[in-house]
Each structure stands twice: as structure tokens, then as C-alpha cells.
DRENTOR-729197 format. One record per residue (C-alpha): residue number from 1; z, x, y. Coordinates in pm, whole numbers. Layout:
<sites>
nr, c3, c1, c2
NUM, Z, X, Y
...
</sites>
This chain:
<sites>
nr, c3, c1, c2
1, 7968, 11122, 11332
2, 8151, 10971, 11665
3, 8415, 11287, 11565
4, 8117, 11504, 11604
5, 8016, 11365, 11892
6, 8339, 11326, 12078
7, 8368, 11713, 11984
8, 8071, 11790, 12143
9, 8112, 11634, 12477
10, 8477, 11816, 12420
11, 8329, 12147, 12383
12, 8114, 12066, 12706
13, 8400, 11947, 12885
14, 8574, 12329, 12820
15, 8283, 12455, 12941
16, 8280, 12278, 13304
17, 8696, 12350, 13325
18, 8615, 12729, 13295
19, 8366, 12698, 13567
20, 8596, 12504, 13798
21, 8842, 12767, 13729
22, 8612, 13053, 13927
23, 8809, 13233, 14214
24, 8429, 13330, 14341
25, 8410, 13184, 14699
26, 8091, 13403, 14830
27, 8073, 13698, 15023
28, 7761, 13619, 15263
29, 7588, 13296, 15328
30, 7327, 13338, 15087
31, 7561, 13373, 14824
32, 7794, 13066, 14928
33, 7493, 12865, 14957
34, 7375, 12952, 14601
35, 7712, 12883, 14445
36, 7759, 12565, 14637
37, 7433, 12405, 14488
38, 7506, 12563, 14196
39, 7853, 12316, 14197
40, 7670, 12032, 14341
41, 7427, 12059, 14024
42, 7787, 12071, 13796
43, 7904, 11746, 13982
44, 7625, 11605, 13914
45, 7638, 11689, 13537
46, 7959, 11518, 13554
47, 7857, 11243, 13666
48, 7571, 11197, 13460
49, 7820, 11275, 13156
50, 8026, 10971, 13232
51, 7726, 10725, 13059
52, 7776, 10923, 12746
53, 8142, 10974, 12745
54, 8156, 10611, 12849
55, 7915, 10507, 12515
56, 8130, 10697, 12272
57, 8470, 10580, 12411
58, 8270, 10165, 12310
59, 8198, 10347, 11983
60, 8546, 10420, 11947
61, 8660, 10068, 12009
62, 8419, 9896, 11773
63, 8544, 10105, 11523
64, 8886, 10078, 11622
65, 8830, 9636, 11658
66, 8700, 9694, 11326
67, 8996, 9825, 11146
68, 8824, 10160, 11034
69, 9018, 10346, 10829
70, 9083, 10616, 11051
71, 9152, 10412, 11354
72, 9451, 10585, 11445
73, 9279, 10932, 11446
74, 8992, 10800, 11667
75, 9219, 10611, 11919
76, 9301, 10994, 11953
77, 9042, 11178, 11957
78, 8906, 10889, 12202
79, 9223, 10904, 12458
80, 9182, 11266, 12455
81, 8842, 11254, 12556
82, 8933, 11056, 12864
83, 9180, 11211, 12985
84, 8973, 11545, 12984
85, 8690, 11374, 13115
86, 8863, 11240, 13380
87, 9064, 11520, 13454
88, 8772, 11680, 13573
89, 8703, 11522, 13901
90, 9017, 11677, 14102
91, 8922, 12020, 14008
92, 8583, 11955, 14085
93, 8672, 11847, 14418
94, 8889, 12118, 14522
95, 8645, 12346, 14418
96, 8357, 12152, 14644
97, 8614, 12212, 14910
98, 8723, 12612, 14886
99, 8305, 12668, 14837
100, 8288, 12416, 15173
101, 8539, 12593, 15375
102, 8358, 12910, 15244
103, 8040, 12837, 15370
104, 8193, 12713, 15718
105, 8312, 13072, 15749
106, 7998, 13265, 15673
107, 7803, 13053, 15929
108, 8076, 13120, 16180
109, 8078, 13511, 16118
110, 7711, 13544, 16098
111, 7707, 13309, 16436
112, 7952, 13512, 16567
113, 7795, 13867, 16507
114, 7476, 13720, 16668
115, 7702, 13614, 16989
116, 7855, 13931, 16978
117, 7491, 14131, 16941
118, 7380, 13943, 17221
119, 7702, 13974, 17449
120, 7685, 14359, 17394
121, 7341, 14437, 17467
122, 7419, 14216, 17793
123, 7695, 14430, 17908
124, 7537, 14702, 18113
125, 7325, 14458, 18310
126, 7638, 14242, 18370
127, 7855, 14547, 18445
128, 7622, 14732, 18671
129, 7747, 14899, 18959
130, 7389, 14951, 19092
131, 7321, 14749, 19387
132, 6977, 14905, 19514
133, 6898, 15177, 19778
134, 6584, 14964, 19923
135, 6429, 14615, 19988
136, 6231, 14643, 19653
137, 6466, 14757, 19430
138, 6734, 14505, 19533
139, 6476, 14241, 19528
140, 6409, 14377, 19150
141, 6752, 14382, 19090
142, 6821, 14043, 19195
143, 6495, 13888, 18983
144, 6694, 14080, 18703
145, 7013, 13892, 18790
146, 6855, 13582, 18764
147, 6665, 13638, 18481
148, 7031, 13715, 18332
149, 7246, 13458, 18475
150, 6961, 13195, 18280
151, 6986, 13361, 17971
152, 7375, 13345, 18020
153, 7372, 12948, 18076
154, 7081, 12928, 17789
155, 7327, 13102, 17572
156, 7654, 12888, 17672
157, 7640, 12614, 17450
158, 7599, 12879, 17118
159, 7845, 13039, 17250
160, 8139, 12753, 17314
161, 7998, 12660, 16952
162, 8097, 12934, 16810
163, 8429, 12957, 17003
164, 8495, 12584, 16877
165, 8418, 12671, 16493
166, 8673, 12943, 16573
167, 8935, 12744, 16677
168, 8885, 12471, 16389
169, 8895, 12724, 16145
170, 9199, 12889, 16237
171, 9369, 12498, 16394
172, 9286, 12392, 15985
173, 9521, 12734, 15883
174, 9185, 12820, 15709
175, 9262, 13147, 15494
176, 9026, 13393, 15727
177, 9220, 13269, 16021
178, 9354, 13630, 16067
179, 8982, 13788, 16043
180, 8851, 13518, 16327
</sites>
């Protein structure tokens, strides 16, 4: 029966190192976000596992204290289980890390097509050449300029944000350095 059992939490444990084994990193946001609770929810299965894993491995040595017949096979089976079990958390966090770093980047490109929107429908305004041919229409053009220059300093900080996410990405050697 503890055979049985340790097989069990064995045949979960496969299951789990094929899911840490994924490439996937995301292609959008939505999609990073998904598969990053979607780990969080494995690493929490892990941990959860550990009572279990932790129960058999004390069935295993009161069998083993009690000179069962078959204490040499369960010692086995037993060490094997632990060292699978445990072999679990480094993959687990390097995964948590690529889906991190993942994530980091899709907030930075969809922050930085939003900068980049905003900078380009700014353009003509900033780059006008018109300077008015009257008292009204340089007065309008001057409530326009300072209507802009606000929105400019309103939009500074989201801007240096995104410049600064852009420079810690590609600082860390982070592997869309090239795209940013």
C-alpha cells in the first residue's frame, strides 16, 4: 500500500516536471498573466504536496524501524521520492522567473506603444511651423501651446518610466533587449 502510494505521488511528481519543462513564455499580457497564475497555482500544489510526501516518507521509516521485510526496497522507493520531490523547487523557480521577466516585458511594450501613440499624435502640434497671421489666432495658438506643454509635463513621469523599464531590461541582458 505505501508502494502504491509512493507511486502515486511519483506519477504526480512526472506530471509537474513536464509542466516546468514548457518553453511557453506568453505572447501578450493577458496571456503571461494567465500562465503566471496558472504557475503560482502549481507552486502552490507543491507546496501543499510536501505534507503528504512528508507522511509517506514517516511511513517509510516505521516500516523500515520495524524491520519489514522489504525494507531495503522501501528505503528506495522512499529516497527516490525525495529526491524527485525536492528536485522540484529549482525548476519551479526558474520557471517563476522566465514567466516574471515575461510579464515585465509585455507591460513595458504595451507601456511603450501607449507612449509612442501618444508621442505621435503630439507631433504636428509640437512641430508646427504655424505661428499665426493675427492677434486671435496667435493668442489661440499659444492657449494650444499651453494646453500642450501641460500635457507634456503630465505625461513625463510615464514616460521616464517607461524609459527606465527600458534600460533595466536591456542593463539585466534580458533576452528582448534587441527588440527594446
Amino acid at each position: 500500500q505505501l508502494k502504491r502510494a509512493i507511486d502515486d505521488v511519483v506519477g504526480w511528481i512526472e506530471t509537474v516536471e513536464s509542466q516546468l519543462e514548457t518553453d511557453e513564455q506568453g505572447k501578450d499580457l493577458p496571456t503571461v498573466t494567465a500562465l503566471l497564475k496558472r504557475h503560482q497555482l502549481l507552486e502552490s500544489n507543491i507546496t501543499l504536496y510536501n505534507e503528504r510526501v512528508e507522511a509517506l516518507l514517516e511511513d517509510g521509516n516505521i516500516l523500515i524501524g520495524q524491520d519489514h521485510f522489504d525494507k531495503d526496497d522501501i528505503e528506495q522507493h522512499c529516497h527516490a521520492l525525495l529526491q524527485r520531490y525536492e528536485a522540484l523547487s529549482e525548476p519551479a523557480a526558474d520557471r517563476h522567473e522566465v514567466l516574471q521577466s515575461s510579464l515585465l516585458l509585455q507591460q513595458y511594450l504595451r507601456d511603450a506603444a501607449g507612449v509612442e501613440a501618444w508621442i505621435h499624435e503630439r507631433i504636428p502640434i509640437a512641430s508646427s511651423t504655424d505661428y499665426g497671421s493675427h492677434l486671435t489666432g496667435v493668442q489661440s495658438l499659444q492657449k494650444k501651446h499651453q494646453v500642450f506643454t501641460t500635457e507634456l509635463a503630465g505625461h513625463e513621469q510615464r514616460i521616464g518610466a517607461v524609459g527606465n523599464t527600458a534600460s533595466t531590461l536591456s542593463d539585466e541582458g534580458h533576452k528582448a533587449s534587441s527588440q527594446i
